[in-house]
Structures are given as C-alpha cells and as structure tokens.
N, C-alpha and C positions, 0 to 999 in steps of 0.2 A: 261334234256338232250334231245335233238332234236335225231330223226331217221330216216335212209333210208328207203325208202319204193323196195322193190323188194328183191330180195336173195345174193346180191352181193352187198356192198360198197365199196371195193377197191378190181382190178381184174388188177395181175402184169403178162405179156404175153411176153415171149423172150426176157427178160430184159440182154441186155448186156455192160458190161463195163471195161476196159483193160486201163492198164497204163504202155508205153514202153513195147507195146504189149504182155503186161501179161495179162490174164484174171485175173479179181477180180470175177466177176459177167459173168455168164455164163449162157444163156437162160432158167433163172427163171423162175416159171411162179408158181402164188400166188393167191390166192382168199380169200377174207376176208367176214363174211357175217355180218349184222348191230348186233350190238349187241354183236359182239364172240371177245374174247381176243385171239387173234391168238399170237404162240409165233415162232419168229426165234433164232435156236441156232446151233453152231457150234464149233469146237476149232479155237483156236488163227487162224486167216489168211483165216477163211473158207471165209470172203466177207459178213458180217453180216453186218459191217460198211459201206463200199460202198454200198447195198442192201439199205440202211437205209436211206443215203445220195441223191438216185437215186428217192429212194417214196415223199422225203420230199424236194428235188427242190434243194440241197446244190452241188448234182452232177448232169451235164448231160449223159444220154446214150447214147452207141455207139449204140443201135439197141434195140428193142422193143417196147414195150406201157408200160403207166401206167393209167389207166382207173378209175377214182373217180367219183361216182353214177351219170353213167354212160356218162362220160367226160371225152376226154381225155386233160390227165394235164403235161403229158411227158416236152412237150414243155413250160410251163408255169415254170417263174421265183419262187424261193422258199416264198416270199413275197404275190404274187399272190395267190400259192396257199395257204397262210394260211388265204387269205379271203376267201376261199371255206367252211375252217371248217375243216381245217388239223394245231392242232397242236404238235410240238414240243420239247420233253424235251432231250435235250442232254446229253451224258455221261460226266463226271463231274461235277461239282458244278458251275455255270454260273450264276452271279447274278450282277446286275449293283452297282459297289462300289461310295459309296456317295449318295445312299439313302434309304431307310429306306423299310424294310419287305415289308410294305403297297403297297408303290410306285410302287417298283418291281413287285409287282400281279397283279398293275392296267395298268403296262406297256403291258399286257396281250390281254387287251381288245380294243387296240391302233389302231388295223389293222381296226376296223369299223368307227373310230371317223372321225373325219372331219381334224384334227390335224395330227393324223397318228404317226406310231411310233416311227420317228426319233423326231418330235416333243416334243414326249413325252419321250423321253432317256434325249435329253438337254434341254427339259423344255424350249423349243421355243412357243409363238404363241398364240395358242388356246387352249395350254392343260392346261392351268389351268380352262379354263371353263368344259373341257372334264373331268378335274378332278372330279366336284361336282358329274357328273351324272354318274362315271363310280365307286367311291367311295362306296359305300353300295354294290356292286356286288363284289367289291374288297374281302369285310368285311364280305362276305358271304364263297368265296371261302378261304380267313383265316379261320374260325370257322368249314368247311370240313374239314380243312386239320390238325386243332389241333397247328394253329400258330396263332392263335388270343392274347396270351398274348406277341406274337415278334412283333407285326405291327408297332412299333415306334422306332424300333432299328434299328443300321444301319445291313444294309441285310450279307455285308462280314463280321462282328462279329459273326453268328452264325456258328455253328460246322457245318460239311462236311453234317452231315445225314440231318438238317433242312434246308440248302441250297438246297438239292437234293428236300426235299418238297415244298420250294416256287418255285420252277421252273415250280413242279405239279400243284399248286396253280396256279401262272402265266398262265399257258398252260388254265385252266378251267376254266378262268376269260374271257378269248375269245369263253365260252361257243362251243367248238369243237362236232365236230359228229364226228371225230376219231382223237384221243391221240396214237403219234407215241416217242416210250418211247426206248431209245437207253443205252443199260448197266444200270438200273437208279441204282442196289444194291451195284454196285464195288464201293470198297471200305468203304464199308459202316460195322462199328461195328453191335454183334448181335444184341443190341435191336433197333437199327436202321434199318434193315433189316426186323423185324419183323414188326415193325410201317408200315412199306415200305409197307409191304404183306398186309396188314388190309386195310390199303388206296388204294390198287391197287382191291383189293375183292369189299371193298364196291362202286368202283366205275363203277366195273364190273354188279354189283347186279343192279347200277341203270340203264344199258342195253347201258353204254359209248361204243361204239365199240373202240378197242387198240390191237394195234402192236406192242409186248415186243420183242426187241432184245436183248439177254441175251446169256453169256456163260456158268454160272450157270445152269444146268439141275435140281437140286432140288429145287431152286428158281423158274422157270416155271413151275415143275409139279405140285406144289399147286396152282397154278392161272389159268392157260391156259386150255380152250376148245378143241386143238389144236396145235400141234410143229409141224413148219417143219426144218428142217435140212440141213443144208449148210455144204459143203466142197469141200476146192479149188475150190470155186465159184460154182457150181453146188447143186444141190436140187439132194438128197440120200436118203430121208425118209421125213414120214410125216403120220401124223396120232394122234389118241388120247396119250397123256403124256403115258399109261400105254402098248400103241403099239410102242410107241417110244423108253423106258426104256428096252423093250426084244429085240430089232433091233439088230442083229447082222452088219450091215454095220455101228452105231450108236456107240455104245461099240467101235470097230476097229477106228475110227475117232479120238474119243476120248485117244485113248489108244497110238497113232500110230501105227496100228498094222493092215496086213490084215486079210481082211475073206477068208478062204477056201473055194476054189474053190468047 
C-alpha cells in the first residue's frame, strides 16, 4: 500500500450540506493523517451518510473544502476522484449480478486501465485485454480477503457478509491510499462481523489510511485511532475511542437525552 508523505491525507474544512434547507452537514472540519483509521460515528440522522457522500464525490457541498494530499477535490466528480486513490465501499452489499467473485474485484482496478470502468461492467472493448493484466492482482486481493475459494461463483450467490468483503476486495484491487468504508458491519451476523474486524485490523496494520463510518460505537472502538462524532450535522466530540466512550455530550446523543448544563 502506497502512502502520503506529510501529516495530513485528507483535511475536511467547513464542509456544508442542506437538503430543503435542512442542514445534514454542518461546518465539519476533519483531518485524517496517512496511516490512522479515523472513525465517524453518530446516532441515526447525525449526517454520517451525507459526510461520507460529500468526501467520496457521490454529493456536492453547499460550502467548504475537501483537501486530498493536499488537493483540493471538492469540486471533482466521484469518478475522478477515485483515480486519485479514494476508494469506496458502500453500506450494503453492492455487487455486479452476472458475474462471478473474480470479475467483480477486478472491476476494481478499471479506473487505471485504458478500457475504464463502464467497459469493464459491460464487457465492452478492451477489457478483455485489461483483463489478462489486471487478473493476478485480482487473485491477490481474493486470497487477502479469505475469498479465494468464491472467485468463480456468481458474486450475488454469496451471503450478505462475503458480499460486504468483495466490495473490500474490489475497493483494494484499485490499490487505494485511502479506503472510505460507509456502515460496512450493519447487518451483518456475529461471525461475519468479526471476520469484518480481522480484515479491517490487518489492513490497518499494513498502514492503509480508512475512514470508517459506523453507528456501532463498539464496532469502532476496537479498530479506530480516533472517533469523531456527529450530531444533527455538527462535530460534538472527538478524540481517542476511550475519550470518546466517557464524553458526556456522546452518551446524551446516543441516548436522546441532554447534558446538564
């Protein structure tokens, strides 16, 4: 895995965003440094999804930056930036039906080829030639992920929790310098959740920088460097998992319930 050089890889400044003049996202402001698994969390509505959508290009902002080693990318379509080295695992299981494990991982590494990724969804073009040379990296990122005996099965036959890992797969087959991972545990049975946590560790270990949005607080505090905390669109807290866990604004969120004054 490739890394930024300086103390800041992704740096979120005033990040605002309102739908029917509601605020979702309300002048955020986020720093991630190469290497730290930084985690956002919140209850239901705090604006983790829109936050999520606004880093990774799927939404635009009404107002701020979004600064990727040290570029801004605000402006840039969600495509664009994941030629930068931002990718993408969304909440739920997203996997292209009609073809096989394999396919789907190597659909991953599409944004560099010369074919490109629509090519490579409908099997237009030149991806069969992109195929030969993007195959073996495919076959690599299965054998990380613990889905090397699925690579020739069709991808929507597997259960919810191996979907959720080729996605991981997918995202690390485009060899990313930051993995922006949106809910990946909901829904997912325990020992799918624990595979989940093993894979998210060891990829942490090998110094991937990752942005986990999660509303699971105990599902972040074993992985994360770092939580910050949203609600009603606004950043309330922030700090190491075990400064986080004694927050009395953090508790009250959660709870719906105020702090005393």
């Amino acid at each position: 895995m490739s890394t930024a050089s300086g103390s800041t890889l992704l740096e979120v400044a005033g990040l605002c965003r309102s739908f029917d003049g509601v605020f979702a996202v309300r002048e955020v402001d986020l720093a991630v440094a190469p290497g730290e698994l930084r985690a956002v969390i919140g209850p239901n509505g705090a604006g983790k999804s829109t936050l999520f959508g606004l880093i990774g290009g799927q939404l635009r902002a009404d107002a701020g930056t979004v600064v990727y080693d040290g570029d801004r990318i605000d402006r840039l379509p969600a495509h664009r930036r994941a030629r930068t080295g931002i990718a993408v695992v969304f909440q739920g299981a997203r996997v292209f039906a009609g073809m096989t494990v394999l396919e789907n991982v190597m659909v991953g590494a599409h944004a560099d080829t010369r074919a490109g990724f629509f090519s490579a969804v409908t099997r237009l073009g030149r991806h069969r030639a992109d195929e030969r040379a993007i195959a073996p990296t495919a076959r690599e990122c299965l054998a990380r992920t613990g889905l090397s005996d699925w690579a020739d099965r069709p991808a929507e036959a597997l259960p919810l929790g191996q979907q959720r890992v080729v996605q991981v797969a997918r995202a690390l087959c485009g060899n990313p310098r930051l993995l922006l991972l949106d809910e990946p545990a909901s829904g997912l049975r325990a020992a799918e959740r624990e595979a989940l946590v093993n894979l998210i560790a060891e990829l942490r270990a090998e110094g991937l920088t990752m942005l986990l949005v999660e509303h699971d607080v105990a599902f972040v505090t074993r992985l994360a460097d770092r939580v910050t905390v949203l609600d009603l669109g606004r950043v309330i807290a922030e700090g190491t998992p075990a400064e986080i866990r004694a927050d009395e604004k953090v508790v009250a969120a959660y709870l719906g319930t105020e702090v005393p004054a």
